[in-house]
ROKOLKOL-788680 format. One record per residue (C-alpha): x negated, y, z. Coordinates in nm, 4 decimals. Layout:
{atom {X Y Z}}
...
***
This chain:
{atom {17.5092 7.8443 5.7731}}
{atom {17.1640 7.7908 5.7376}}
{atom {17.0544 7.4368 5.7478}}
{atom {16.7005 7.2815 5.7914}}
{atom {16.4349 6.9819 5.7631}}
{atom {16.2297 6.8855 6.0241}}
{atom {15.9489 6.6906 5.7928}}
{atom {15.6072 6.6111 5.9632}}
{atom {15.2774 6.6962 5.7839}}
{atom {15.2142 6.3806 5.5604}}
{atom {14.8620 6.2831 5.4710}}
{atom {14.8234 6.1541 5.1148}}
{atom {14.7432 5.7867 5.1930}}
{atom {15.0499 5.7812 5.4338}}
{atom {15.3098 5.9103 5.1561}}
{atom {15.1716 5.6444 4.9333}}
{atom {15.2172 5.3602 5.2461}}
{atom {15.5854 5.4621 5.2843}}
{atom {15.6915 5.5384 4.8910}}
{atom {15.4824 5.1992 4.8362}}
{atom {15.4870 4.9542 5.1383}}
{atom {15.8942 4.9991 5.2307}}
{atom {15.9686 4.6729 4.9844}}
{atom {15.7213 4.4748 5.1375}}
{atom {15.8148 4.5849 5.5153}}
{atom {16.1927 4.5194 5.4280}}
{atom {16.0448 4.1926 5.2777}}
{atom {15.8810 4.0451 5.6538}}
{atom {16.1684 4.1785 5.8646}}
{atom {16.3572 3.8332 5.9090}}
{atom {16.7093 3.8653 5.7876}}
{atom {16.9494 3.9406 6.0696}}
{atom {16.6621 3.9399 6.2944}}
{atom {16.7548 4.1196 6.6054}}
{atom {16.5615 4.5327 6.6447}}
{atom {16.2836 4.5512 6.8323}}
{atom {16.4024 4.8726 6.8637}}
{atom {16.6995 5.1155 7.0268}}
{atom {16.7822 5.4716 6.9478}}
{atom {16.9765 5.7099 7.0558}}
{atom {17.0461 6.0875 7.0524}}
{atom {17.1375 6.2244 7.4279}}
{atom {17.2418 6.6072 7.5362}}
{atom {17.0293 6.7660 7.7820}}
{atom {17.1118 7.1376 7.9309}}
{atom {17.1833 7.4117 7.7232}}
{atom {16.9545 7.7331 7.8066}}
{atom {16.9098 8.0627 7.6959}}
{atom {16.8583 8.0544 7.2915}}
{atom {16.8767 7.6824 7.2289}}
{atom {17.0592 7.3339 7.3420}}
{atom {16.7737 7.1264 7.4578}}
{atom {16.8700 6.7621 7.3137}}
{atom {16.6495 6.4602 7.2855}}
{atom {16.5842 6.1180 7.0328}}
{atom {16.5684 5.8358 7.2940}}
{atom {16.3963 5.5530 7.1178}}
{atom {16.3151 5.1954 7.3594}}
{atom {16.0368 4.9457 7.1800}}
{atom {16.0526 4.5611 7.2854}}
{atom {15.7148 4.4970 7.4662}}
{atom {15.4540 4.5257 7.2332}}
{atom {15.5734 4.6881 7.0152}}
{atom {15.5184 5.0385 6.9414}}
{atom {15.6022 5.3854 6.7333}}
{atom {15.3982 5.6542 6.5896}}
{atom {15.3158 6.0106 6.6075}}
{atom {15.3093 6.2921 6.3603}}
{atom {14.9613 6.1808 6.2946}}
{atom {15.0013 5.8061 6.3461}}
{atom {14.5998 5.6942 6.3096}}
{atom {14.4505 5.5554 5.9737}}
{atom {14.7306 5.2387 5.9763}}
{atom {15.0790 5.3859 6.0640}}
{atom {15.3219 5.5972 5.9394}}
{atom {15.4522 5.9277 6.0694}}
{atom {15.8514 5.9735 6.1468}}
{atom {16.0647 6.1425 5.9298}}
{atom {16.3223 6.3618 6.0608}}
{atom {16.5935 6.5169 5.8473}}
{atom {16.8910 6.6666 6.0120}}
{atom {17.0695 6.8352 5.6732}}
{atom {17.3731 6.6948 5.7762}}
{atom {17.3744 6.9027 6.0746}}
{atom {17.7021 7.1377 6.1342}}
{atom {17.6435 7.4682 6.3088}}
{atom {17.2534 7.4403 6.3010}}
{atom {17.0328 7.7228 6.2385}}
{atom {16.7266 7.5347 6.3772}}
{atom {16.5872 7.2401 6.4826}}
{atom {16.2473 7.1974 6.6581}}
{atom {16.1019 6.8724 6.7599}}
{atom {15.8508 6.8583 7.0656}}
{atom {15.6022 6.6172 7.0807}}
{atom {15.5091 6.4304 7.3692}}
{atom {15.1294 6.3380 7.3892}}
{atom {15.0624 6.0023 7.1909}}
{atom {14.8616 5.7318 7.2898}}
{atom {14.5275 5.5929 7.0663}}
{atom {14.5909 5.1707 7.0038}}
{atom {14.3481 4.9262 6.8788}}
{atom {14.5087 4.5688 6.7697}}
{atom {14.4887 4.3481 6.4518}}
{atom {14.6510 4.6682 6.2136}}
{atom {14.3350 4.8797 6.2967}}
{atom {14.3887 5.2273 6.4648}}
{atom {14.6984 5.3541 6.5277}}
{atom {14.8363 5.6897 6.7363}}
{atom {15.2022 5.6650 6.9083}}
{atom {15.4162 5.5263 7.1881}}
{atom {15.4694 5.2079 7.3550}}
{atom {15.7836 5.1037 7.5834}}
{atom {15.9608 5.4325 7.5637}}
{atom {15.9579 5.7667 7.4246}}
{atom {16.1897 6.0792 7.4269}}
{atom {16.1308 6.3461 7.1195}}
{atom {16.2833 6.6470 7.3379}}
{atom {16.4744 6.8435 7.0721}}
{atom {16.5345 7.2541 7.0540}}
{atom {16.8262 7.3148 6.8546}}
{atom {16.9914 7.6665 6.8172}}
{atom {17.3056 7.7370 6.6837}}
{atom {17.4073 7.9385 6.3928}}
{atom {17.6807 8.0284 6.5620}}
{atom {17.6461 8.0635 6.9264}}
{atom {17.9816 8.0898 7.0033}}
{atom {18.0700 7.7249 6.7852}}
{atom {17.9476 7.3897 6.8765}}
{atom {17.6639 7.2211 6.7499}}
{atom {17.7340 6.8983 6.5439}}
{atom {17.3691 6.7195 6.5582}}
{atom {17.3406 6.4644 6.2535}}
{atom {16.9812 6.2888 6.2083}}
{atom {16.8813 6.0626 5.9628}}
{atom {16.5082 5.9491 6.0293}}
{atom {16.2579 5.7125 5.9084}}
{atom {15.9992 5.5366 6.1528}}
{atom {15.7249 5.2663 6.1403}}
{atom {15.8069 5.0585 6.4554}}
{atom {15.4988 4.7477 6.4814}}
{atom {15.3973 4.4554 6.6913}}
{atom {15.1555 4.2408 6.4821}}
{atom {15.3981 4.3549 6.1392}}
{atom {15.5986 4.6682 6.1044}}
{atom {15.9455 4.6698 6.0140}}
{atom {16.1177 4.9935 5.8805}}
{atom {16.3661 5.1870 6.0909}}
{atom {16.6467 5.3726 5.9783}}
{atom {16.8334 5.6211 6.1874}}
{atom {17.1754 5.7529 6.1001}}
{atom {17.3447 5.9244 6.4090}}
{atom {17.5198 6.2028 6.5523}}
{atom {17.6197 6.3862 6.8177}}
{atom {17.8052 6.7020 6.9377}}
{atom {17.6857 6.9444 7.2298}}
{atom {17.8069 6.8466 7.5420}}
{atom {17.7342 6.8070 7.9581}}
{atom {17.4641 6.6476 7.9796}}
{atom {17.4430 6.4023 8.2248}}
{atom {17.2093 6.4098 8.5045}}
{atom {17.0069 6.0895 8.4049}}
{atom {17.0407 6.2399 8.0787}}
{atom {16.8936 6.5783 8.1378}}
{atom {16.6618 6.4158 8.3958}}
{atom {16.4949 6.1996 8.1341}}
{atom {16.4673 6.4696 7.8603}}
{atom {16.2816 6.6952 8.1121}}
{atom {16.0257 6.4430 8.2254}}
{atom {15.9431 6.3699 7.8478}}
{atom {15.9243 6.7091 7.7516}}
{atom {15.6678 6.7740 8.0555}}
{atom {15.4430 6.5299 7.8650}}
{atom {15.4135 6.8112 7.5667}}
{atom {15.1072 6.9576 7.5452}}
{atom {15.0547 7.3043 7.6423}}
{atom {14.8563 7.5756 7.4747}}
{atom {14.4869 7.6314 7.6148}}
{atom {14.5309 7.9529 7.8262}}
{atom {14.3109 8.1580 8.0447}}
{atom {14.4922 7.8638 8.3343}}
{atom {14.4210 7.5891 8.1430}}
{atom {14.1668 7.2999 8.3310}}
{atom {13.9714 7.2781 8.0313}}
{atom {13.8990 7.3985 7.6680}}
{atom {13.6756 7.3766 7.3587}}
{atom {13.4241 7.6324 7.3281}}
{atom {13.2188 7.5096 7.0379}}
{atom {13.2649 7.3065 6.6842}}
{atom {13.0205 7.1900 6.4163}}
{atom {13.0133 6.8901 6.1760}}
{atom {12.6846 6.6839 6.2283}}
{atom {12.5436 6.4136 6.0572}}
{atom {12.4458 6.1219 6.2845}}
{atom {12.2995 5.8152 6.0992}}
{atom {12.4193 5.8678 5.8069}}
{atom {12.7730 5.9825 5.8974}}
{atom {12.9691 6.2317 5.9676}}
{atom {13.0570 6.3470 6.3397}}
{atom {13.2870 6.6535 6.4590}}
{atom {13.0855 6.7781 6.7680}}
{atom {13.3080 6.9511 7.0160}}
{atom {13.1888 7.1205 7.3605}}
{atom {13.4211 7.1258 7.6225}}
{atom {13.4316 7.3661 7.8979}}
{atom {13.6318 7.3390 8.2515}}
{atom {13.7509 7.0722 8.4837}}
{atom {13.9272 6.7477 8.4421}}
{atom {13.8654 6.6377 8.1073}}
{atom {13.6198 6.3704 8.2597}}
{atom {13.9076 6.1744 8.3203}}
{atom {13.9697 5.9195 8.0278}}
{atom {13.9309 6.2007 7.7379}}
{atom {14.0919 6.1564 7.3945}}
{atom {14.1098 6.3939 7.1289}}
{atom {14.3828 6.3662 6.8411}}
{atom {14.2679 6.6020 6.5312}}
{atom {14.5154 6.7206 6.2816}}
{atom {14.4454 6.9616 5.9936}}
{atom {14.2598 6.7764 5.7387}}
{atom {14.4434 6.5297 5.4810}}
{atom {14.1796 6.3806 5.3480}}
{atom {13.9609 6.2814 5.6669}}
{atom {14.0149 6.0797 6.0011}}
{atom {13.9041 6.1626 6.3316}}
{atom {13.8409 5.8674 6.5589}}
{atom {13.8046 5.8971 6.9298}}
{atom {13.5591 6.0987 7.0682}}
{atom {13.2164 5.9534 7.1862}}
{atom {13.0150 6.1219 7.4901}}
{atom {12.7060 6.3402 7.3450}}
{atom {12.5760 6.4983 7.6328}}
{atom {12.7142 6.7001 7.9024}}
{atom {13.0343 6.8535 7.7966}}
{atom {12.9650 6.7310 7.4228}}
{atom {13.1698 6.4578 7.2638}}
{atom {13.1569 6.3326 6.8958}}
{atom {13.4747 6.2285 6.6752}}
{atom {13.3430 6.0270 6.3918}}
{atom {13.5416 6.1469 6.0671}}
{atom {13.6097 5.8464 5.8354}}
{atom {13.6273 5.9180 5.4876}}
{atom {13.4214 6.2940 5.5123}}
{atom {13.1697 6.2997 5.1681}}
{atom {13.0158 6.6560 5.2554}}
{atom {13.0396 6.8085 5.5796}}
{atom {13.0922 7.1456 5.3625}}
{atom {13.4532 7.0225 5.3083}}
{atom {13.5132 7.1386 5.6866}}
{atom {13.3208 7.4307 5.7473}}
{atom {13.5817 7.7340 5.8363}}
{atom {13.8051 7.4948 5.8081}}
{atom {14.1324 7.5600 6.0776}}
{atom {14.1816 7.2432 6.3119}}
{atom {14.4621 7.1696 6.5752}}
{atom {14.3418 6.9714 6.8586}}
{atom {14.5746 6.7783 7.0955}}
{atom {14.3645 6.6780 7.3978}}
{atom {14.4580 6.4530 7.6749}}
{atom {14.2861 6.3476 8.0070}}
{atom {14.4129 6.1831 8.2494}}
{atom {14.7857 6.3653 8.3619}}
{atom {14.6286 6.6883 8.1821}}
{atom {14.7881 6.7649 7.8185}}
{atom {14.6527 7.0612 7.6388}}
{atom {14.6979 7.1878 7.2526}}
{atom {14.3868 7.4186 7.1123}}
{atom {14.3369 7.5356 6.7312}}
{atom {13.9645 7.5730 6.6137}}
{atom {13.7690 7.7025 6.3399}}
{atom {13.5120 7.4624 6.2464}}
{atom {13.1762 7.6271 6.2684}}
***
């Protein structure tokens, strides 16, 4: 049986926040205080190759969770499912995150409620699959508290509200940019502007007008804030901490773009 870890690219500062900052998050949580949080795994249909599962997690309002690349003050989850019985793999989907501005500074994530559709394939096809997780998260209002998942669950029926709300989430995934796709980038360069460093992307296509953000992974030593119209079909990302724009030239990005109800995924070569 071949067993795995689901572990999402860290960036240097971030490992340092969670070996570093888990005392002092334990240390404002309030004693019996009640979660801000619920989690749950949940069974969705079994297909061809994989049961499709999902991590339910519901936030109090206000308070929020983070994405693989959580912004420059959150950290990302941590999924490890070695306990897992009957598990050859386990891939988690992403849903498209949201960019926040509060009193923490920057973050990337989800608010309210947020299914992590799950693609898990058996080692043995013919066996059931005994889904164990234990997982790590940053949830945050005005202070984070630390979240620690230990569950289980074996593949079953789903039910239809079940199945129903894994679907809709994973329909929030971005898709790759394809010959269909409304929009893509067709051009990449790192510019100085003012003294600082921008990524300049153009854009190409239809629909990205509407309410445009661009999430930037690839780099763990730089941050890519929101993009900033430049011109028609330009937009510039200011990169926070960036000391020579050599340091990203060829350099291989993944972009996850959103606008409006459109959710699109795109790697680039910086130029």
């Amino acid at each position: 049986m071949e067993q795995i870890v689901i572990m999402p690219q860290m960036k240097r500062r971030e490992l340092l926040l969670a070996a570093l900052g888990l005392p002092l998050l334990s240390s404002i949580a309030k004693a019996g205080a009640v979660p801000q949080y619920s989690a749950r795994l949940i069974s969705g249909e079994t297909e061809k190759g994989f049961w499709r599962a999902g991590l339910d997690i519901t936030l109090d309002k206000g308070w929020k969770t983070f994405w693989r690349v959580p912004g420059d003050a959150g950290v990302p989850p941590h999924f490890d499912w070695l306990r897992s019985r009957n598990v050859q793999s386990v891939t988690v989907l992403w849903p498209a995150p949201t960019r926040f501005m509060d009193q923490s500074g920057e973050t990337i994530g989800y608010k309210d409620r947020v299914v992590f559709p799950l693609e898990v394939v058996a080692a043995n096809s013919a066996q059931p699959i005994e889904l164990s997780l234990d997982a790590f998260l940053g949830v945050c209002e005005v202070i984070c508290i630390p979240a620690k998942l230990d569950m289980a669950l074996v593949q079953s029926l789903p039910t239809p509200a079940d199945a129903g709300l894994i679907a809709a989430f994973a329909a929030r995934v971005p898709r790759k940019v394809d010959a269909q796709s409304s929009f893509r980038v067709t051009g990449t360069a790192v510019v100085e502007t003012e003294g600082k460093f921008d990524l300049a992307l153009r854009l190409t296509g239809e629909g990205f007008e509407r309410d445009l953000d661009i999430f930037v992974e690839g780099s763990d030593f730089v941050y890519f804030r929101a993009p900033k119209p430049a011109g028609e079909g330009l937009f510039h990302l200011r990169i926070d901490g960036l000391k020579d724009l050599k340091t990203l030239k060829g350099r291989n990005l993944a972009l996850t773009m959103t606008a409006g109800d459109i959710r699109l995924e795109q790697d680039v070569v910086v130029d």
